[in-house]
N, CA and C atoms of all chains as a GROMACS GRO file, in nm:
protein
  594
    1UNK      N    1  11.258  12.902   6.525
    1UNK     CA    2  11.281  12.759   6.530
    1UNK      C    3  11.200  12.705   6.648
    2UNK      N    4  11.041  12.620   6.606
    2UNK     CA    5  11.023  12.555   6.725
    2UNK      C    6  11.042  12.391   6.731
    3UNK      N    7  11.093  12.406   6.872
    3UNK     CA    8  11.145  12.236   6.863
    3UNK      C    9  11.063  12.208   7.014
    4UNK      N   10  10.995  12.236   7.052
    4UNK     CA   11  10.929  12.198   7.158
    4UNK      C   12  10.753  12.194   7.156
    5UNK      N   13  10.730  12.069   7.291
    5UNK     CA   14  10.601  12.006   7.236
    5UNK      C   15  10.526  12.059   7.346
    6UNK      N   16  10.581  12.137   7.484
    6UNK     CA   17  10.479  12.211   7.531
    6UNK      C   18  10.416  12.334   7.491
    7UNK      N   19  10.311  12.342   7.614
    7UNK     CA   20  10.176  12.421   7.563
    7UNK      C   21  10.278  12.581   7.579
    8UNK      N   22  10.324  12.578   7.688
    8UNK     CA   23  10.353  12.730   7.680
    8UNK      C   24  10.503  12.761   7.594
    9UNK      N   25  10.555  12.687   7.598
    9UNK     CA   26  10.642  12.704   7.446
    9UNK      C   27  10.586  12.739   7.304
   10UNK      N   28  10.518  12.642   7.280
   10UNK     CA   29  10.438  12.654   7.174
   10UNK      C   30  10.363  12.763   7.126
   11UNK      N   31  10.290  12.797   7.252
   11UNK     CA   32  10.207  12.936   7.274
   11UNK      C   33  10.316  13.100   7.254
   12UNK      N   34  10.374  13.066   7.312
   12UNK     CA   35  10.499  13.204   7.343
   12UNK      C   36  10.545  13.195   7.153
   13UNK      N   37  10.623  13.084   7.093
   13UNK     CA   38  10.621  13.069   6.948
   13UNK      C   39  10.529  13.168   6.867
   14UNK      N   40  10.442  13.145   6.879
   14UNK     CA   41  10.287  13.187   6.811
   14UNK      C   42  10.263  13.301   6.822
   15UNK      N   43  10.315  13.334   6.953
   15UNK     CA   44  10.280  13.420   6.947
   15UNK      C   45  10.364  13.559   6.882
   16UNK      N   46  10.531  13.517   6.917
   16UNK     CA   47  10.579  13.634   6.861
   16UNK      C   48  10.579  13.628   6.698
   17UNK      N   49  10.564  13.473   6.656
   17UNK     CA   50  10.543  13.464   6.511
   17UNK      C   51  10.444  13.554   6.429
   18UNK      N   52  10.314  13.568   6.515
   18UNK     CA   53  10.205  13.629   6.468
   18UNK      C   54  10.231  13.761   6.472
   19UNK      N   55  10.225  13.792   6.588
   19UNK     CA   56  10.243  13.935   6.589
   19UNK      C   57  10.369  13.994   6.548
   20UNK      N   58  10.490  13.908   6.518
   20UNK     CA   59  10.574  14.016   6.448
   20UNK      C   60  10.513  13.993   6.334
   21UNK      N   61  10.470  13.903   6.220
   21UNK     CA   62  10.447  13.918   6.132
   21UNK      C   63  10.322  14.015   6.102
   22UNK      N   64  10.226  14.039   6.163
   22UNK     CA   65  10.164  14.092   6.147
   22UNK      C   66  10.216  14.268   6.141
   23UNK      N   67  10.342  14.240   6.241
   23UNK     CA   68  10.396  14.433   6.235
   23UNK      C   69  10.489  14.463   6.145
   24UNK      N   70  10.490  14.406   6.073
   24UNK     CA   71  10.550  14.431   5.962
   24UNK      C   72  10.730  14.334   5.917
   25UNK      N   73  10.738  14.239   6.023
   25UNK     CA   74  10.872  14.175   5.974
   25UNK      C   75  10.858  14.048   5.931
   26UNK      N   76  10.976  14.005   5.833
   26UNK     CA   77  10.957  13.865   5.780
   26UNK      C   78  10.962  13.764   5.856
   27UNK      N   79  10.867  13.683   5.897
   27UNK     CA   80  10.883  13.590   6.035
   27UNK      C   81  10.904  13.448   5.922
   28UNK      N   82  10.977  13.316   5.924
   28UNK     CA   83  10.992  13.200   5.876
   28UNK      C   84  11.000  13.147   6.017
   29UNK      N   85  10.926  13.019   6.001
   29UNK     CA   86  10.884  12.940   6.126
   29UNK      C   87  10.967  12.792   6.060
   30UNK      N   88  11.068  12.738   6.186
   30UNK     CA   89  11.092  12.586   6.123
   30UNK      C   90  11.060  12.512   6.218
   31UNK      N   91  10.957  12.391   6.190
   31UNK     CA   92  10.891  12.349   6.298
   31UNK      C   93  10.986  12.155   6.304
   32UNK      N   94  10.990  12.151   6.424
   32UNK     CA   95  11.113  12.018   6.395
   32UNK      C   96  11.072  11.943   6.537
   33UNK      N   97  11.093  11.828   6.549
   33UNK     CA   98  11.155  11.764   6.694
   33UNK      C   99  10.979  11.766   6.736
   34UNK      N  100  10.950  11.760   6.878
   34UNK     CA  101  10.885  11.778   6.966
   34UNK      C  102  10.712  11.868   6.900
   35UNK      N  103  10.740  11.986   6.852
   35UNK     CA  104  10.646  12.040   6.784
   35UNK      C  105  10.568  11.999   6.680
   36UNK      N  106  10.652  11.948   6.585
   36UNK     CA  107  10.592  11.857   6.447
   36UNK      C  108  10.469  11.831   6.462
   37UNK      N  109  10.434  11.727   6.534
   37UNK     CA  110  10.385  11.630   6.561
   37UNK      C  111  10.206  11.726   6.562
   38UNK      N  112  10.200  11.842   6.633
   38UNK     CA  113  10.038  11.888   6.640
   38UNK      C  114   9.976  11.977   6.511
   39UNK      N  115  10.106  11.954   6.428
   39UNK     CA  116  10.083  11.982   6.258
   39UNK      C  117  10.009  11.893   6.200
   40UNK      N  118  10.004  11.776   6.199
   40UNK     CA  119   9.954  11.679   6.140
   40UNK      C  120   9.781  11.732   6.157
   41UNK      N  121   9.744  11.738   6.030
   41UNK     CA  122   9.640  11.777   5.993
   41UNK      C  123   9.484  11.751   6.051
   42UNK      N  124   9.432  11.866   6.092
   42UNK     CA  125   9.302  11.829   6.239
   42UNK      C  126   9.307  11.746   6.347
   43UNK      N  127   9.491  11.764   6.336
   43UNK     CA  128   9.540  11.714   6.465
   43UNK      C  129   9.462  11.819   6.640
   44UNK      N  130   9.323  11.711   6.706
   44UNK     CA  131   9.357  11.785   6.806
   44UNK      C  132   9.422  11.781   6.957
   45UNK      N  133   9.548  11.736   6.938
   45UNK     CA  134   9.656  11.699   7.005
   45UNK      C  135   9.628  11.812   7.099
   46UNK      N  136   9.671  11.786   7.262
   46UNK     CA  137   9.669  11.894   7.309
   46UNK      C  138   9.807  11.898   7.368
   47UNK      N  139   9.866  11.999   7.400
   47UNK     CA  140  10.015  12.019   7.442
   47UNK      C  141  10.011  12.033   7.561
   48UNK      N  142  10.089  11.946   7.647
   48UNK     CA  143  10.117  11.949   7.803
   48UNK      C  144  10.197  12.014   7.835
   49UNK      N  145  10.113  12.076   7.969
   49UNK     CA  146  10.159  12.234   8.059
   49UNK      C  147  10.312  12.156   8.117
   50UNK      N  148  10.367  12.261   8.076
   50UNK     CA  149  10.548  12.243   8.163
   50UNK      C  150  10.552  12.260   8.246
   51UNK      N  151  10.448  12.377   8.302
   51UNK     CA  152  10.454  12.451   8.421
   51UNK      C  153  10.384  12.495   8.468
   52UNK      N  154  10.371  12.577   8.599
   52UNK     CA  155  10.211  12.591   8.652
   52UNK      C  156  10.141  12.686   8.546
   53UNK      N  157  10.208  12.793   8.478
   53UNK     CA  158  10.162  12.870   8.385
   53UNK      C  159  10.048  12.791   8.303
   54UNK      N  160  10.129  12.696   8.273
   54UNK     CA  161  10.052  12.618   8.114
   54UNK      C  162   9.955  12.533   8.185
   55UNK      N  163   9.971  12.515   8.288
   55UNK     CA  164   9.805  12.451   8.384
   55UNK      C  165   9.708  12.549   8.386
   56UNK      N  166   9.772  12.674   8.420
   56UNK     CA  167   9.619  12.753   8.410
   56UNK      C  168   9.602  12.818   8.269
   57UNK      N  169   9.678  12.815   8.179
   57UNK     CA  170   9.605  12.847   8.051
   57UNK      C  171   9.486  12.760   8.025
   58UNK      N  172   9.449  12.654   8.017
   58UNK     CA  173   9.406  12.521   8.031
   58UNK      C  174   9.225  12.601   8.087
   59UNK      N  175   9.156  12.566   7.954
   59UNK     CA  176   8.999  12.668   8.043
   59UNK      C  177   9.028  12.801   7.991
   60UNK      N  178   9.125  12.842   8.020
   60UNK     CA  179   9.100  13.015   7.976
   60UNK      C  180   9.065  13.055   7.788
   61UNK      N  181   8.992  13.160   7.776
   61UNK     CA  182   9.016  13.207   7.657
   61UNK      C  183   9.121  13.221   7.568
   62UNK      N  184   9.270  13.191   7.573
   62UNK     CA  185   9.357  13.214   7.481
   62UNK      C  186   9.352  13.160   7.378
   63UNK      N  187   9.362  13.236   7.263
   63UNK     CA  188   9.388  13.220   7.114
   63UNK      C  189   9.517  13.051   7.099
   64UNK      N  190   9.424  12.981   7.091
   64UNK     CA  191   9.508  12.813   7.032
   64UNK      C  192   9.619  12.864   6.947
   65UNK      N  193   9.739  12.831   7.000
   65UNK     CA  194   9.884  12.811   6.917
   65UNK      C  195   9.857  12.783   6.788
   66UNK      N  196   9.802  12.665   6.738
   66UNK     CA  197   9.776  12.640   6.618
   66UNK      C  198   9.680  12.775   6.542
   67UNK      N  199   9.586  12.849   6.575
   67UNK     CA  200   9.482  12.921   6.563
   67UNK      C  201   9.642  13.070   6.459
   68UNK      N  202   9.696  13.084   6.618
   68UNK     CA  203   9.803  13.207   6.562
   68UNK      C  204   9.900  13.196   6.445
   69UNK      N  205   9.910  13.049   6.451
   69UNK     CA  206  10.058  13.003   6.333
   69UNK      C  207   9.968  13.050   6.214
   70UNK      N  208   9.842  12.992   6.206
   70UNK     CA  209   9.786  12.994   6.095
   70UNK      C  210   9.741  13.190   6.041
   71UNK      N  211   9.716  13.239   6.144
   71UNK     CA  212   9.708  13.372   6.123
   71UNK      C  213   9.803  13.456   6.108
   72UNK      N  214   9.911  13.413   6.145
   72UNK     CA  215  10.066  13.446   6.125
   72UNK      C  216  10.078  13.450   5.957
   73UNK      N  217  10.005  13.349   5.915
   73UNK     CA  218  10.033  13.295   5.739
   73UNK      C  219   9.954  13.407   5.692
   74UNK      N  220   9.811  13.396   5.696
   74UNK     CA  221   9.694  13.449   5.663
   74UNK      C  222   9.707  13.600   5.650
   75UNK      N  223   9.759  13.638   5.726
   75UNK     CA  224   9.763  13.766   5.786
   75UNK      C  225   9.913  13.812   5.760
   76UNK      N  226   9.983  13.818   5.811
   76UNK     CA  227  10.117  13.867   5.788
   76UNK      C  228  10.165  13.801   5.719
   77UNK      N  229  10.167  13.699   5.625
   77UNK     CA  230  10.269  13.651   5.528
   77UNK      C  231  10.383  13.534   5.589
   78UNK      N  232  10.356  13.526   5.704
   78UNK     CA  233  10.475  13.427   5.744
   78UNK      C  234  10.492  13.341   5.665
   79UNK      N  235  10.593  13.248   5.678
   79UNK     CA  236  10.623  13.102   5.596
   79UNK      C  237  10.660  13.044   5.741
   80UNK      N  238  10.560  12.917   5.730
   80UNK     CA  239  10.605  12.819   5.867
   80UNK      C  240  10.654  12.666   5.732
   81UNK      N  241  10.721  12.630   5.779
   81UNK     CA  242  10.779  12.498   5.728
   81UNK      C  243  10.811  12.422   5.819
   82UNK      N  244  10.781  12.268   5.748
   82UNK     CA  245  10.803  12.160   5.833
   82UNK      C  246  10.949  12.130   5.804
   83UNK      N  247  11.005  12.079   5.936
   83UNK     CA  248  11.128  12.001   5.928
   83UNK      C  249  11.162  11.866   5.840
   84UNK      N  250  11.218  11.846   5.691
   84UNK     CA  251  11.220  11.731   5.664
   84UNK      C  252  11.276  11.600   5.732
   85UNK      N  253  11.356  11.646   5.832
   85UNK     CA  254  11.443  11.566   5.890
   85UNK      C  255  11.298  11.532   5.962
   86UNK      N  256  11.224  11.603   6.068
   86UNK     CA  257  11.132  11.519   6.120
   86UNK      C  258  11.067  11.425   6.075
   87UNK      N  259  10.989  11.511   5.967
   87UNK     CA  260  10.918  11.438   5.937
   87UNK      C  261  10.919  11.305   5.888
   88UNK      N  262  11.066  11.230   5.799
   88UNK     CA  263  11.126  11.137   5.787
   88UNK      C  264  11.119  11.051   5.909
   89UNK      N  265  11.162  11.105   6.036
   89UNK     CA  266  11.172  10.999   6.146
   89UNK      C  267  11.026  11.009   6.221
   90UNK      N  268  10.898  11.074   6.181
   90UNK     CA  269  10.787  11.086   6.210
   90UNK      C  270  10.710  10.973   6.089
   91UNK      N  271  10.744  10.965   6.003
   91UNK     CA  272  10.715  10.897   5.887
   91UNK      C  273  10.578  10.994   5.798
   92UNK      N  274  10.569  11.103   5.800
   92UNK     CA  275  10.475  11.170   5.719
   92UNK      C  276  10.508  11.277   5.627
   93UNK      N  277  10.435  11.216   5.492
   93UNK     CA  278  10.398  11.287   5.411
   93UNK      C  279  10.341  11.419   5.423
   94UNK      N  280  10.366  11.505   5.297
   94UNK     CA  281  10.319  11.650   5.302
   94UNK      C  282  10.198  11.653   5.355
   95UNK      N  283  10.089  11.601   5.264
   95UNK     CA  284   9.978  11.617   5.240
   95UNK      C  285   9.889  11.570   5.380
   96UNK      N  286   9.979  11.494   5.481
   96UNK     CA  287   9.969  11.474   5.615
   96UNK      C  288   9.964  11.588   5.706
   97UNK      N  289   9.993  11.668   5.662
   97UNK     CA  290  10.027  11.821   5.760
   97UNK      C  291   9.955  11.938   5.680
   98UNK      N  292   9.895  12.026   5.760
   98UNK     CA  293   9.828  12.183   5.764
   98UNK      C  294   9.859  12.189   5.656
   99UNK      N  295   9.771  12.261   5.578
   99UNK     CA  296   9.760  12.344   5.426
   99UNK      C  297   9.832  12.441   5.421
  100UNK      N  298   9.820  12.474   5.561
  100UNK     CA  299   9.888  12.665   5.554
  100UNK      C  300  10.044  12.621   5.578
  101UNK      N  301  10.109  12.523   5.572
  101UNK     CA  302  10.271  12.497   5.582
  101UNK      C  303  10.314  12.524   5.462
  102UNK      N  304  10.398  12.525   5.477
  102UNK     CA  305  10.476  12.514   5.313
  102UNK      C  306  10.575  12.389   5.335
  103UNK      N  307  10.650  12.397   5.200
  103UNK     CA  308  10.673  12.265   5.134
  103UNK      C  309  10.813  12.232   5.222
  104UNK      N  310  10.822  12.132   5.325
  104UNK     CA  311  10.951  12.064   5.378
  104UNK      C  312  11.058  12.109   5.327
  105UNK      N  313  11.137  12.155   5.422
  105UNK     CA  314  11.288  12.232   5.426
  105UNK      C  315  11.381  12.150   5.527
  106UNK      N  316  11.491  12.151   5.454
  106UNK     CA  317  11.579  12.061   5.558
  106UNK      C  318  11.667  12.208   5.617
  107UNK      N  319  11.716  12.133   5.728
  107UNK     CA  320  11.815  12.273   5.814
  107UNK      C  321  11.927  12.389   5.765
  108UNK      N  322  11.950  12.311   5.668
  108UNK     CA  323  12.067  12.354   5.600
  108UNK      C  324  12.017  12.498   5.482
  109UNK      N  325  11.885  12.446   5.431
  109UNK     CA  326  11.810  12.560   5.360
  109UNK      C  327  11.773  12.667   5.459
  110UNK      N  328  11.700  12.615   5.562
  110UNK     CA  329  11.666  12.710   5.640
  110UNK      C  330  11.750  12.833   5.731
  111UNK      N  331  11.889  12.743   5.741
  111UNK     CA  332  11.991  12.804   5.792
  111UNK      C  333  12.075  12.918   5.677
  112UNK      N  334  12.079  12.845   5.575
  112UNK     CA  335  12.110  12.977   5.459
  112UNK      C  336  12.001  13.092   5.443
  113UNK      N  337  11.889  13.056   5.470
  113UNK     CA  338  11.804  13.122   5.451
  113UNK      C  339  11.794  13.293   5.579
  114UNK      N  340  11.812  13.224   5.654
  114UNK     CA  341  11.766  13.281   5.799
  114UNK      C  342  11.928  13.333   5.776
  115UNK      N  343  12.047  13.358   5.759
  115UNK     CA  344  12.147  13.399   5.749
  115UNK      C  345  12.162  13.552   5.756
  116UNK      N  346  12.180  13.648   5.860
  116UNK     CA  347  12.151  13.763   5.910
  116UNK      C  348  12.075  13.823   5.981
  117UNK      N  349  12.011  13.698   5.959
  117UNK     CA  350  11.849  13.766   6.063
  117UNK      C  351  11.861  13.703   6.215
  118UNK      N  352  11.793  13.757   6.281
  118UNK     CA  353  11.768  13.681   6.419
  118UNK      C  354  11.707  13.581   6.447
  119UNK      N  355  11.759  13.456   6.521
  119UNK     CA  356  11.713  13.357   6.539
  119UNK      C  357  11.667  13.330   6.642
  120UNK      N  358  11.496  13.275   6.673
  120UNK     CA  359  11.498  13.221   6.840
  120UNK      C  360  11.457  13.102   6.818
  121UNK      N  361  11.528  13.100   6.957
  121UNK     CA  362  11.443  12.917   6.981
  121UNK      C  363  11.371  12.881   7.083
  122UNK      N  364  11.206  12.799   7.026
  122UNK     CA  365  11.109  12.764   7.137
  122UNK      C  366  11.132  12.647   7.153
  123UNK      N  367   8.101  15.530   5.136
  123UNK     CA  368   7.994  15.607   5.275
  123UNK      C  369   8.074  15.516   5.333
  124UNK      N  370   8.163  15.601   5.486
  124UNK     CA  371   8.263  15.455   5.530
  124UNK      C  372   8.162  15.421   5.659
  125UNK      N  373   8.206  15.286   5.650
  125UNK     CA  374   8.119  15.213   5.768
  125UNK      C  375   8.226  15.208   5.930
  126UNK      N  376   8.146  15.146   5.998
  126UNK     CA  377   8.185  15.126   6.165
  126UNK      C  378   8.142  15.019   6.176
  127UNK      N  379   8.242  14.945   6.215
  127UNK     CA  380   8.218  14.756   6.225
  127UNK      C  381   8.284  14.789   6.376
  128UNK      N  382   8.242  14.700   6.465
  128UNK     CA  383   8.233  14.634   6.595
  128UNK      C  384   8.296  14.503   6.600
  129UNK      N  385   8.406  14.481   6.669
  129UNK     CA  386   8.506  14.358   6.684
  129UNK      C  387   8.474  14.308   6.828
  130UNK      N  388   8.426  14.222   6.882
  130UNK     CA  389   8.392  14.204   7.012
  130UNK      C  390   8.487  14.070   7.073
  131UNK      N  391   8.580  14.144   7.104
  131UNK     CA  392   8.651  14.078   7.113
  131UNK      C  393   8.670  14.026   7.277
  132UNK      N  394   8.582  14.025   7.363
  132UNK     CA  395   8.580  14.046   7.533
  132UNK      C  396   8.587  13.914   7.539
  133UNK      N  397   8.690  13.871   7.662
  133UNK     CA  398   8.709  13.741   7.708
  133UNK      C  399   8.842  13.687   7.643
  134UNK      N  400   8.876  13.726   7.557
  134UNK     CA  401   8.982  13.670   7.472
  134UNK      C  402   9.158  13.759   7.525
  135UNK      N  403   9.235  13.657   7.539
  135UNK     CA  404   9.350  13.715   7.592
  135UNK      C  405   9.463  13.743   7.472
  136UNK      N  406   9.545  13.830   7.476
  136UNK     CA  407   9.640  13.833   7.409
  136UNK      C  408   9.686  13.737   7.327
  137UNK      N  409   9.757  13.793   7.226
  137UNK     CA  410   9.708  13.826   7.093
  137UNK      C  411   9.585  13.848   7.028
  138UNK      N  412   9.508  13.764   7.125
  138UNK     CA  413   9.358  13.784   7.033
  138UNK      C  414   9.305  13.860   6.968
  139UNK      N  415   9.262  13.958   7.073
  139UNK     CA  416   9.161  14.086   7.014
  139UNK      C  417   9.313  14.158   6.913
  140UNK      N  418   9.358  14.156   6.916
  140UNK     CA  419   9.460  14.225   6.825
  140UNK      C  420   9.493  14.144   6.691
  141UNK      N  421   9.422  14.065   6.684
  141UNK     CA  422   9.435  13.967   6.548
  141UNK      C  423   9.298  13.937   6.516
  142UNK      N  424   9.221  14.002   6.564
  142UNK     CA  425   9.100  13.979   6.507
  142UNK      C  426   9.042  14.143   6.436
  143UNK      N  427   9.139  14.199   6.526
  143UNK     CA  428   9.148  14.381   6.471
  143UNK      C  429   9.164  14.341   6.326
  144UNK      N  430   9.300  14.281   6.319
  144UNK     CA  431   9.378  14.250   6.193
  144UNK      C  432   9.281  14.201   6.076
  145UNK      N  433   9.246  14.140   6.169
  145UNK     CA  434   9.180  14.030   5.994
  145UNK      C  435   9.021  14.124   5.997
  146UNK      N  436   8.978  14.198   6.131
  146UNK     CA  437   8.887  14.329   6.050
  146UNK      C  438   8.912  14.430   5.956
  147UNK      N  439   9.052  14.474   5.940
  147UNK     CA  440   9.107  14.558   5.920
  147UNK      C  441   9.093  14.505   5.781
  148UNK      N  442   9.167  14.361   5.742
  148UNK     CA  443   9.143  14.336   5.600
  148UNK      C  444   9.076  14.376   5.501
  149UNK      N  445   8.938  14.310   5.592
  149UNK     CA  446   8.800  14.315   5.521
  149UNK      C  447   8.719  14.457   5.476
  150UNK      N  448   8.831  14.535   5.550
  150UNK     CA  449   8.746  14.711   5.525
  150UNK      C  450   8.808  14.769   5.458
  151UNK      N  451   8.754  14.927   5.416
  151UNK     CA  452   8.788  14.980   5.355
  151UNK      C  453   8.820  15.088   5.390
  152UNK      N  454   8.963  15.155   5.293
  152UNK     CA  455   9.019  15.271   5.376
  152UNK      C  456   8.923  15.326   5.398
  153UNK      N  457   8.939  15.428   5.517
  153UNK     CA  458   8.860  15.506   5.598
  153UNK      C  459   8.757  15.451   5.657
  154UNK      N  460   8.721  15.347   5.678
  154UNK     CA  461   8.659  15.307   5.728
  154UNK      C  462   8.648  15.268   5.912
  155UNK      N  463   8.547  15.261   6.020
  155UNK     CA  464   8.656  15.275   6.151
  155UNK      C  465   8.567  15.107   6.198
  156UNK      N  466   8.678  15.090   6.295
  156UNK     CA  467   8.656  14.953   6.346
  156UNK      C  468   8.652  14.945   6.522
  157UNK      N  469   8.567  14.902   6.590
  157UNK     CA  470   8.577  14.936   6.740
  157UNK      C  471   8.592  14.835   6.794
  158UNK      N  472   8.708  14.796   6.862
  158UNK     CA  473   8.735  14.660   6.940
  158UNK      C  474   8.663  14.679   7.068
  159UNK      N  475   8.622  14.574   7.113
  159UNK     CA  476   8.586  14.549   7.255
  159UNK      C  477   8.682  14.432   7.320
  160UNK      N  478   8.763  14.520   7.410
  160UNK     CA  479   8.844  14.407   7.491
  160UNK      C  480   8.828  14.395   7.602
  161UNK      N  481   8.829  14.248   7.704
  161UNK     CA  482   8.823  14.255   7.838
  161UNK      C  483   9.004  14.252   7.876
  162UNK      N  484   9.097  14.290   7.792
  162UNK     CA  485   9.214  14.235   7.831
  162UNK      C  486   9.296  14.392   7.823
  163UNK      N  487   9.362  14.367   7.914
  163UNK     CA  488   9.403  14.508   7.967
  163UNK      C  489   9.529  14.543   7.904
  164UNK      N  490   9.643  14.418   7.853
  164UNK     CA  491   9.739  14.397   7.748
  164UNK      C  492   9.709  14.493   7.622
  165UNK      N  493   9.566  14.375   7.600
  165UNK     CA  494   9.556  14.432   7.430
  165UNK      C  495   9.507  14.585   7.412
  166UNK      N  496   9.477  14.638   7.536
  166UNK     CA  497   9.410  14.738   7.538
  166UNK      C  498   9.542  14.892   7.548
  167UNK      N  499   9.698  14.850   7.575
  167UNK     CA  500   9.818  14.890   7.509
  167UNK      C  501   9.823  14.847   7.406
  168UNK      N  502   9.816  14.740   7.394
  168UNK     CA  503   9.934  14.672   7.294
  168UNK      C  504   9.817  14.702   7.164
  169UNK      N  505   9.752  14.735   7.124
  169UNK     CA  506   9.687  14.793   6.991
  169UNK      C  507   9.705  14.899   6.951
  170UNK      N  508   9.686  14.968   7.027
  170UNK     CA  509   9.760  15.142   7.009
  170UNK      C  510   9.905  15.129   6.937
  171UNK      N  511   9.964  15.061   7.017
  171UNK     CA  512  10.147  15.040   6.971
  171UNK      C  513  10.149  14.991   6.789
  172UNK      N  514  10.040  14.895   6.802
  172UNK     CA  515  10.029  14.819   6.622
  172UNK      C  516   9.997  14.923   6.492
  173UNK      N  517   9.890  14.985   6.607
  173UNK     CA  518   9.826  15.075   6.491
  173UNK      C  519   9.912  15.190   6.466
  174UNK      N  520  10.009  15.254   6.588
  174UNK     CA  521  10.080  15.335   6.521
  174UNK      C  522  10.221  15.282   6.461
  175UNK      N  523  10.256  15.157   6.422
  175UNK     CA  524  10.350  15.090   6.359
  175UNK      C  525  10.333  15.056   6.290
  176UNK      N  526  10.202  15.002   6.264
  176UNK     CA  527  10.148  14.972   6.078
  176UNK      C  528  10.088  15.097   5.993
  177UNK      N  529  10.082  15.246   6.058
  177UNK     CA  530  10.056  15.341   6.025
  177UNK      C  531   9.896  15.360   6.018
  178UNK      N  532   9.812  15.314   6.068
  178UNK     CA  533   9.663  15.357   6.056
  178UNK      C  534   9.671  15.445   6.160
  179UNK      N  535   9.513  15.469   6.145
  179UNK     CA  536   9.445  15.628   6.272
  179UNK      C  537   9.380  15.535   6.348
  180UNK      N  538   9.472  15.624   6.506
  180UNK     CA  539   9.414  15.563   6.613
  180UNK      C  540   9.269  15.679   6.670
  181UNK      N  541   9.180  15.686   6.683
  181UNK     CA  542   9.062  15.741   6.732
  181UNK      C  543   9.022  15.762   6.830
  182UNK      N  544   9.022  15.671   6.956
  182UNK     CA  545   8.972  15.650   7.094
  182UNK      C  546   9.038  15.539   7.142
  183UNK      N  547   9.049  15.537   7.272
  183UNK     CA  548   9.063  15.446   7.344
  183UNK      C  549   8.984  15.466   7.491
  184UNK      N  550   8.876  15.400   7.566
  184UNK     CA  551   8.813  15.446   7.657
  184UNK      C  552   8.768  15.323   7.737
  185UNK      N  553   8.752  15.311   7.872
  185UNK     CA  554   8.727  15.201   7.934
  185UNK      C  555   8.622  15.185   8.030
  186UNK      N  556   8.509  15.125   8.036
  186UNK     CA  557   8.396  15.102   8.028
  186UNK      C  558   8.361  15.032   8.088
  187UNK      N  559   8.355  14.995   8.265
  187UNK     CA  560   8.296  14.904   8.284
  187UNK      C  561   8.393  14.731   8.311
  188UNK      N  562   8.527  14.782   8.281
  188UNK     CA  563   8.622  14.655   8.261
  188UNK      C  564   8.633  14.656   8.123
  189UNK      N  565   8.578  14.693   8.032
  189UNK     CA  566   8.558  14.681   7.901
  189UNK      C  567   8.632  14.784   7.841
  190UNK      N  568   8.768  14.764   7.730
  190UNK     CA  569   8.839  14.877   7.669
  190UNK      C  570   8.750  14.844   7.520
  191UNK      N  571   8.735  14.980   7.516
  191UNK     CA  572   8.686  15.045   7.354
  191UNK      C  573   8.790  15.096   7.290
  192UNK      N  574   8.862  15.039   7.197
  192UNK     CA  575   8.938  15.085   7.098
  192UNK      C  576   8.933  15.172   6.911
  193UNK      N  577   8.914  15.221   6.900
  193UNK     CA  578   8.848  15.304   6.790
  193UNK      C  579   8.976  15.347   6.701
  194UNK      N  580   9.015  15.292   6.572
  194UNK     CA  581   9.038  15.318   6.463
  194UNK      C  582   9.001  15.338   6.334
  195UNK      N  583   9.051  15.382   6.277
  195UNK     CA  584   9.026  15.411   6.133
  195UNK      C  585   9.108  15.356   6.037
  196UNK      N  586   9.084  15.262   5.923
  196UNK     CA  587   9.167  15.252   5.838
  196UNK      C  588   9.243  15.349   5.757
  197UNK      N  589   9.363  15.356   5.770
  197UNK     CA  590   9.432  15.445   5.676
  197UNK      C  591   9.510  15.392   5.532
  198UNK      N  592   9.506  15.274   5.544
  198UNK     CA  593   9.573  15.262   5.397
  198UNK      C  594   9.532  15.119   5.323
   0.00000   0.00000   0.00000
């Protein structure tokens, strides 16, 4: 579950999204609140550092948050979905957001869904 | 005739070179070996750990200059 719009939230997300999916577990991403928003399609929004961490990522080589979600899909199979509830109070359409999303899930799906498994939150 | 592809992955921090392994790994064919170049001292554990959890052959690992050489083989 990411609900946050900084860089090193966002980043930390991505990252365990990717790489667990890539090691073999079912990762589902629900993207809501605060995060939404750098979905929006060739969005290049940049996400502000929380902390001194996320100031010096800023220049360095790290693999773009957006870069991993998408390789998360590509690559390991993840499913990232948008929040319908956001997107309602964001006012956007599907076809407004990344190709590699899948189709708007409200909480309640996602929460039946995710039912046994471990949940984190960025 | 298996090939040896080169991933140059130097400069790039975690996750990186380990997701670019990945999406080499795709593109090849079993038995085939793939040699990362990392400047990142993370990925230069943390690939070893993938490859023996997704079950491929690990080959080498050797460091060069600041530079880790990682050497696998596709296994499946």
């Amino acid at each position: 579950m990411v609900v946050s719009g900084t860089r090193e939230r966002l980043q930390m997300a991505a990252m365990v999204a990717s790489v667990g999916a890539v090691s073999g577990n079912e990762v589902t991403v629900f993207l809501s609140m605060n995060a939404l928003q750098y979905f929006v399609k060739a969005s290049s929004r940049d996400a502000p550092a929380e902390g001194t961490f996320g100031a010096k990522m800023q220049g360095e080589n790290i693999p773009p948050f957006k870069t991993l979600f998408k390789q998360a899909v590509e690559l390991g199979d993840a499913k990232v979905y948008p929040c319908s509830m956001a997107m309602d109070v964001l006012g956007l359409e599907r076809e407004a957001l990344e190709p590699y999303l899948g189709e708007p899930r409200g909480l309640t799906k996602f929460l039946a869904d995710a039912s046994g498994a471990q949940i984190w939150t960025f | 005739m298996a090939q040896k592809t080169i991933i140059d992955a130097r400069g790039s921090f975690c996750p990186g070179p380990l997701m670019e392994l990945i999406a080499g790994i795709k593109m090849a064919q079993v038995g085939d070996e793939l040699e990362v170049l990392s400047s990142d001292k993370g990925s230069a554990n943390d690939i070893p750990e993938w490859i023996k959890k997704v079950g491929h052959e690990m080959l080498e690992t050797r460091e060069e200059a600041g530079v880790w050489h990682i050497t696998v083989r596709k296994a499946k």
